[in-house]
N, C-alpha and C positions, 0 to 999 in steps of 0.2 A: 504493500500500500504506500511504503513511502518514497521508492522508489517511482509509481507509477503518479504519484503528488506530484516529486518535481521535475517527472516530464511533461505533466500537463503544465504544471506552473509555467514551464518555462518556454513549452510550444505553444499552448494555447496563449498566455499571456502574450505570446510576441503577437501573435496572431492580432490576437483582439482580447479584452480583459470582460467585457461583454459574453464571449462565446466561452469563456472558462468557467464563468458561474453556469452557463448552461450546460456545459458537459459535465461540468462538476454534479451537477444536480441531476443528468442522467444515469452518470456509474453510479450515482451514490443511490440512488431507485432501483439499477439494475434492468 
């Protein structure tokens, strides 16, 4: 989990900081 945290943090963040709470909020539903 924490590894797969700051790949998101640090892909999605570049990405858009927007689409990280979104995904965030999709693996975390599953």
């Amino acid at each position: 989990m924490m590894k797969i945290s700051e790949v998101m943090q640090t892909d999605v963040a570049r990405v858009d900081p927007h689409t990280s709470l979104r995904e965030a909020a999709r693996l975390m539903r599953g």
